[in-house]
C-alpha positions in Angstrom: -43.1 -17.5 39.3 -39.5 -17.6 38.8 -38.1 -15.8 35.5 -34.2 -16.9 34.9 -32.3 -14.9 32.4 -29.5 -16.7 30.7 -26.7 -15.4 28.0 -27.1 -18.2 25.2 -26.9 -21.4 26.5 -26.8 -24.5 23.9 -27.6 -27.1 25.6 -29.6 -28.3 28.3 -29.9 -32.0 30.5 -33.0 -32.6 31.8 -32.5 -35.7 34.5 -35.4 -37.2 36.5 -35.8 -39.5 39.6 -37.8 -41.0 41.3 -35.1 -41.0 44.2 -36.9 -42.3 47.1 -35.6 -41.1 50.7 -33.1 -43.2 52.0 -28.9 -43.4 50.8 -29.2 -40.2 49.6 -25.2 -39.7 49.7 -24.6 -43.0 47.7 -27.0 -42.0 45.1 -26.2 -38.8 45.1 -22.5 -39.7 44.4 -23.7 -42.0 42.0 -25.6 -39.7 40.0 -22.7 -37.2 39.8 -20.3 -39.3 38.9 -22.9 -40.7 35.8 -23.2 -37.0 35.0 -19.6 -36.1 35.0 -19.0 -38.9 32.8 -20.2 -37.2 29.8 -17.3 -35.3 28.3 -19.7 -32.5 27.1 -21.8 -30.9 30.2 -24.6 -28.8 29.3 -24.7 -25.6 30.2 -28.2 -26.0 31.6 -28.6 -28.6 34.3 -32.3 -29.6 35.4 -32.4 -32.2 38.3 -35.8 -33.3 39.4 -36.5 -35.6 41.9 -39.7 -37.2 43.6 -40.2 -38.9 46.0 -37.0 -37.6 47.6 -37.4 -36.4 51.8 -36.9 -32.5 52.4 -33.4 -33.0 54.5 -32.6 -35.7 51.4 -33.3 -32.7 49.2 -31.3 -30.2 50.7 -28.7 -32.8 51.0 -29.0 -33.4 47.6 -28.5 -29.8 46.8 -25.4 -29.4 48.7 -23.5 -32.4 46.7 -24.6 -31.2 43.7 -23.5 -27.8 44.4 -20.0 -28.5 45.6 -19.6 -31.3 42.2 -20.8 -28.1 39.7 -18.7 -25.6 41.2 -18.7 -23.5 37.8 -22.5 -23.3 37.8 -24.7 -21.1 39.2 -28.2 -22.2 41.1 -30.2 -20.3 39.5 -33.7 -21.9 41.1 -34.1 -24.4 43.6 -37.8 -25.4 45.0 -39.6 -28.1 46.3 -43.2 -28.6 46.8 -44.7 -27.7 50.0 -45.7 -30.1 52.9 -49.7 -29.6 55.1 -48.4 -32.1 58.2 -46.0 -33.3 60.4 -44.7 -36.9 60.0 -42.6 -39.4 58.1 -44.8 -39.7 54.6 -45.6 -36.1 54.6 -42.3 -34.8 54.5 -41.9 -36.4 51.1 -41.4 -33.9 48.5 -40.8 -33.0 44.9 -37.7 -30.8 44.3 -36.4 -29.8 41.4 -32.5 -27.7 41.3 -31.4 -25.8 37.7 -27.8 -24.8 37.2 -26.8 -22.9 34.3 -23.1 -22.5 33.5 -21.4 -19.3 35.2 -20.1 -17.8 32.0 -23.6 -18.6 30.7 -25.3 -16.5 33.1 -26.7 -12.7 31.9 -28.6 -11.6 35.1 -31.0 -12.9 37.5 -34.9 -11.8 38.4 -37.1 -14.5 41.1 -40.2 -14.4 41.3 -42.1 -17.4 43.4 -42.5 -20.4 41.3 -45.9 -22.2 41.2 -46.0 -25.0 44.2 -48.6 -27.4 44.7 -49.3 -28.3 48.3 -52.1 -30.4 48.3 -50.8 -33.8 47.7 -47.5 -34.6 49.0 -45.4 -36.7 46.5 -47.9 -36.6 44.0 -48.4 -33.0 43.2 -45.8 -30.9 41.2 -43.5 -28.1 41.1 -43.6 -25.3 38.2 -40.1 -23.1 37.5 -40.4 -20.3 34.2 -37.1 -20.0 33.2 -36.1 -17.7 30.2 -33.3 -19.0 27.5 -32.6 -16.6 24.7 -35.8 -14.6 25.5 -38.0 -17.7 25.4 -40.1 -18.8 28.1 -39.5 -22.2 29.0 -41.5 -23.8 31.8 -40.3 -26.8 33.7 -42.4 -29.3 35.4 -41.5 -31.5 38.1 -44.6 -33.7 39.0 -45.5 -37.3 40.6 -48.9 -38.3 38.9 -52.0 -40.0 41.1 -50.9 -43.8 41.5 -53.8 -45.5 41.1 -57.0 -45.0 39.2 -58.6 -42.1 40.4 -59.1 -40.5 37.0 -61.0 -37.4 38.9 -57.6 -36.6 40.7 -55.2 -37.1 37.8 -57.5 -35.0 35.5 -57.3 -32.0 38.1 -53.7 -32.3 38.5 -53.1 -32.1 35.3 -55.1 -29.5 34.1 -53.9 -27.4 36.8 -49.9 -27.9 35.5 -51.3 -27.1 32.3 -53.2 -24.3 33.8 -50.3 -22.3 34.9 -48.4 -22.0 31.3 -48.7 -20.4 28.3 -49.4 -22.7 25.4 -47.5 -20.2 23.5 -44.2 -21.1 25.3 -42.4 -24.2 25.4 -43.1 -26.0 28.1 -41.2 -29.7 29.5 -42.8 -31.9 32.1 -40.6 -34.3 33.8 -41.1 -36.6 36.5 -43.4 -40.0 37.3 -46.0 -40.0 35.6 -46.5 -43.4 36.6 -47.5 -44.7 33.1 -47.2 -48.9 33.1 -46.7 -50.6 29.7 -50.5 -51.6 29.5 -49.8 -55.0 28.3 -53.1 -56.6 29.5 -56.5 -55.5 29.1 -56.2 -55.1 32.7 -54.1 -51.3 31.6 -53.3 -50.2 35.4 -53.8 -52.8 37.7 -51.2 -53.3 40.4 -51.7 -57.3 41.1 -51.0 -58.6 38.1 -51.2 -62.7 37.6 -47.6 -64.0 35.7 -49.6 -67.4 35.3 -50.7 -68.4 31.4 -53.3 -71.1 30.3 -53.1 -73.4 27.1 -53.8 -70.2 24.9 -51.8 -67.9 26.7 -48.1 -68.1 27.6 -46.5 -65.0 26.3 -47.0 -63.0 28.7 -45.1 -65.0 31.4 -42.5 -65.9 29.3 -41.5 -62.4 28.4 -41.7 -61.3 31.8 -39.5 -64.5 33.3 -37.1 -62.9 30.7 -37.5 -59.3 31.5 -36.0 -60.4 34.9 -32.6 -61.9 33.2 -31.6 -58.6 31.7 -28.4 -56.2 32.3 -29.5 -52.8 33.9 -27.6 -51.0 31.0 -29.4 -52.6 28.3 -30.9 -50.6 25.3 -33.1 -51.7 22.8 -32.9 -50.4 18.8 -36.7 -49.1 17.6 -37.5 -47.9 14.4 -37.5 -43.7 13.8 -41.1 -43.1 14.1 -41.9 -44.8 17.0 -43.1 -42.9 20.1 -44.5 -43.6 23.0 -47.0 -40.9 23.7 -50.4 -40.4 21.4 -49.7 -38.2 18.2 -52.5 -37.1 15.7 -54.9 -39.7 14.4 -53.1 -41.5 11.4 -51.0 -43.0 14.3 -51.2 -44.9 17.0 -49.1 -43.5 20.1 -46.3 -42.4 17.3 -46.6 -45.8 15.7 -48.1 -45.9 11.9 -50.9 -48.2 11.7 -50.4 -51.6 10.3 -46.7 -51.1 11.1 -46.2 -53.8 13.7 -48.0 -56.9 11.4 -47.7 -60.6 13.0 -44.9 -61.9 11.6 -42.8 -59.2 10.5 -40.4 -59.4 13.5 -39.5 -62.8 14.1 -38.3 -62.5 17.5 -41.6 -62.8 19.6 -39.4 -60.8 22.1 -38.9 -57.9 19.9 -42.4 -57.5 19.1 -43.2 -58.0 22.8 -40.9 -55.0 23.7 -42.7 -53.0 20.6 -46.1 -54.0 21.8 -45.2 -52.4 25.3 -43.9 -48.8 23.9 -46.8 -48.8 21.3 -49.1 -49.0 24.0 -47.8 -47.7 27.2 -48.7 -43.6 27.0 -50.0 -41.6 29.5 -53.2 -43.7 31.6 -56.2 -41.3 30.4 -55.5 -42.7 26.7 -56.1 -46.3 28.6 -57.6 -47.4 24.8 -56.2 -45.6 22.4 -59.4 -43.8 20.8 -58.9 -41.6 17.9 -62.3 -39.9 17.9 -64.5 -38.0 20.9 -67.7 -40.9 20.4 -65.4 -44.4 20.5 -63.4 -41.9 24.0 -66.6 -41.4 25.4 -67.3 -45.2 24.9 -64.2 -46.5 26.1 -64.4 -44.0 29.1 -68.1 -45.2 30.1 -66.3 -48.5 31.6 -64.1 -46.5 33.8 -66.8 -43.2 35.3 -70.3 -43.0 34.8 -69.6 -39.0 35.2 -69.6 -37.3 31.9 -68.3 -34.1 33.2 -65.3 -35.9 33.6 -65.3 -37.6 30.6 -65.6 -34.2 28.7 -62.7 -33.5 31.0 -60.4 -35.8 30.1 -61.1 -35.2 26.7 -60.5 -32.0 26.6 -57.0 -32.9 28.5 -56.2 -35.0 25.6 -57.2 -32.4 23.0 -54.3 -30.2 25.2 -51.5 -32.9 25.1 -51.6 -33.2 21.8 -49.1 -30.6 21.5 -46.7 -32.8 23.4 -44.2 -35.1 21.9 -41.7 -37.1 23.5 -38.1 -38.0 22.3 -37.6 -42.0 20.8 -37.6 -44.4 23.2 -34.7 -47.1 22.8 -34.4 -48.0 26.5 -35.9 -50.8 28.3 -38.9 -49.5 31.3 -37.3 -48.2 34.4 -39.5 -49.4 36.8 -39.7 -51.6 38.8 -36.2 -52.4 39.4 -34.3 -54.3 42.2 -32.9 -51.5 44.2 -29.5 -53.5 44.8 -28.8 -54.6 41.5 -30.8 -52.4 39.2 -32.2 -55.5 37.0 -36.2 -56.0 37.3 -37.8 -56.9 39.9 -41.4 -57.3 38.6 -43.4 -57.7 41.9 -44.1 -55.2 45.5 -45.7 -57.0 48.6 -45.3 -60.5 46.5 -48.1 -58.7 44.1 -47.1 -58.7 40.4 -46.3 -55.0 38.4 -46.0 -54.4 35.1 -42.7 -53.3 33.5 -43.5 -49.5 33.0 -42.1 -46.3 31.3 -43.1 -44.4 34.8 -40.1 -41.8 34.2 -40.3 -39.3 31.4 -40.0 -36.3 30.3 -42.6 -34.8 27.2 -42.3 -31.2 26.0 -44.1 -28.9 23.9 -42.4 -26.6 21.9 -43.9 -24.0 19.8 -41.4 -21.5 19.5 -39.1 -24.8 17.8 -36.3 -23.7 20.5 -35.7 -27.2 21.6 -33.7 -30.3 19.4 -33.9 -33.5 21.1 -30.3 -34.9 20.7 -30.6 -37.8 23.6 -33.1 -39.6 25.4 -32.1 -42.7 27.5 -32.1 -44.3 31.2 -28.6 -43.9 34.0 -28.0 -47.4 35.2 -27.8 -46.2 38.6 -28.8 -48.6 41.3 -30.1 -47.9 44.5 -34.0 -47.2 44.0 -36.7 -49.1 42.0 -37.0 -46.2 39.4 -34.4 -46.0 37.2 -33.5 -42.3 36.3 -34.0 -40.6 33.0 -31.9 -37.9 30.8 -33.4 -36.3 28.5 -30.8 -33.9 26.2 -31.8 -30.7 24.0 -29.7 -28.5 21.9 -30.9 -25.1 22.1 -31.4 -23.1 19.3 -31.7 -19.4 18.8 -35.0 -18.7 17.4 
């Protein structure tokens, strides 16, 4: 692993992309330029990207470079590739900077790579900010519903860190707003019966919306699952019929309160009503027992407030939504995020929104801490 000694930073961006591998120089100027626009820089800079090609990388790398001249790279990795060809060359990268004047020395180590899945594996870089141990996670989660697969990746990110130090995992963790009892499925039908329109509706107006729009969400709602007297972040009874008027608003709710990482597909609060819920998905209760003790694990991670419309899937020209691939229906999701957990209290979340940056259909994510000395 790779341990990065800085002299009191205090602050830190974390962005995340889901880049995809083609105009890298457009949306690589893009991205600087949405950077530089904020008159206060951080002295730490975290860039991850998936889906991103290994010469769009090192492309990447060079613009970046050149545009944050008074940085210093102080890591730069990118998962590791098993073939030749197009689709394996796919990578996740991630690039820190840390301001010059911010830097103290300098001691690499290898960081932890995994090389078994192409985009959908993940990159581990220690750093160390004011004597803290701060892991950062660059990952692309399993697509689809192969709960065996996501449960090993994940406990192997988790199995490479301390749960005494803070920890931040950013990337797609391809997590769709699950809307419909459906949760995951890819081929979603817009069409509503007599008893049913909403759904539709909401969706037909999804598509009608600027890409910089931001929506305004009470304080204590979240979007990832938090101890038992809430609901992912949400207090229980909170979101009553009728107390929003605008069936919009509640729709938008309705998608944050329930769209969380996939293994909590139903929201179960206890290990019998999991296992029940979980019966429907695997008849293997090793893995069951798995995934709940993965759950038991995140529930140390939090995740900033959410007041940003879902950033995929978007038109790649024009950035607005474009809720259907192969003329097959997708659910507006939060894929991009970034969760921490922070034990040592190091981190203050100060911002937490989307870049209206065209030219994929991910839109990317900032995340900002302060950093505080502990």
């Amino acid at each position: 692993m790779s341990f990065v000694h800085f002299a009191l930073p205090n602050t830190m961006d974390v962005y995340t992309w889901n880049m995809g591998y083609d105009n890298i120089a457009k949306k690589g100027a893009d991205l600087v330029s949405a950077v530089k626009a904020n008159p206060n820089v951080s002295d730490v800079l975290v860039f991850g990207f998936q889906e991103i090609s290994v010469m769009g990388f090192h492309s990447m790398a060079v613009r970046l470079k050149a545009a944050f001249a008074e940085y210093t790279v102080v890591a730069s990795e990118k998962t590791c590739t098993l073939s030749s060809g197009f689709k394996s060359s796919f990578v996740i990268a991630t690039i820190i900077f840390v301001r010059s004047s911010k830097v103290m020395h300098t001691r690499a180590l290898p960081p932890y790579k995994d090389c078994k899945s192409i985009t959908k594996g993940f990159v581990c870089i220690p750093i160390v900010i004011n004597n803290k141990v701060v892991n950062i996670i660059n990952t692309h989660l399993p697509f689809n519903n192969d709960l065996q697969y996501f449960v090993k990746l994940f406990a192997k990110m988790l199995g490479v860190v301390s749960t005494e130090e803070t920890t931040i995992i950013l990337g797609d963790l391809n997590s769709r707003s699950l809307i419909l009892d459906e949760c995951y499925k890819k081929n979603v039908q817009y069409q509503c019966d007599m008893n049913d329109c909403n759904l539709a509706t909401q969706i037909k107006k999804l598509h009608t919306l600027p890409i910089d729009q931001t929506i305004k969400l009470p304080s204590t709602v979240r979007s990832i699952h938090l101890p038992d007297t809430k609901v992912c972040g949400i207090q229980k009874n909170t979101l009553q019929p009728g107390v929003q008027n605008d069936v919009f608003e509640r729709f938008l709710k309705s998608m944050i309160q329930k769209d969380f990482l996939k293994l909590f597909l139903k929201r179960e609060n206890t290990v019998a009503t999991a296992q029940s819920q979980f019966m429907h998905i695997t008849n293997d209760m090793e893995l069951t027992k798995s995934l709940l003790e993965l759950k038991r694990k995140l529930k140390c991670y939090c995740e900033s407030k959410i007041d940003f419309f879902p950033t995929y899937k978007r038109d790649v020209a024009s950035g607005v939504f474009s809720l259907s691939k192969k003329e097959k229906g997708r659910l507006p999701g939060y894929a991009d995020r970034v969760i921490y957990s922070d034990p040592s209290k190091m981190l203050q979340s100060n911002t937490y929104m989307s870049l209206a940056i065209q030219g994929n259909d991910h839109l990317p994510v900032l995340q900002r801490f302060k950093i505080k000395n502990v």
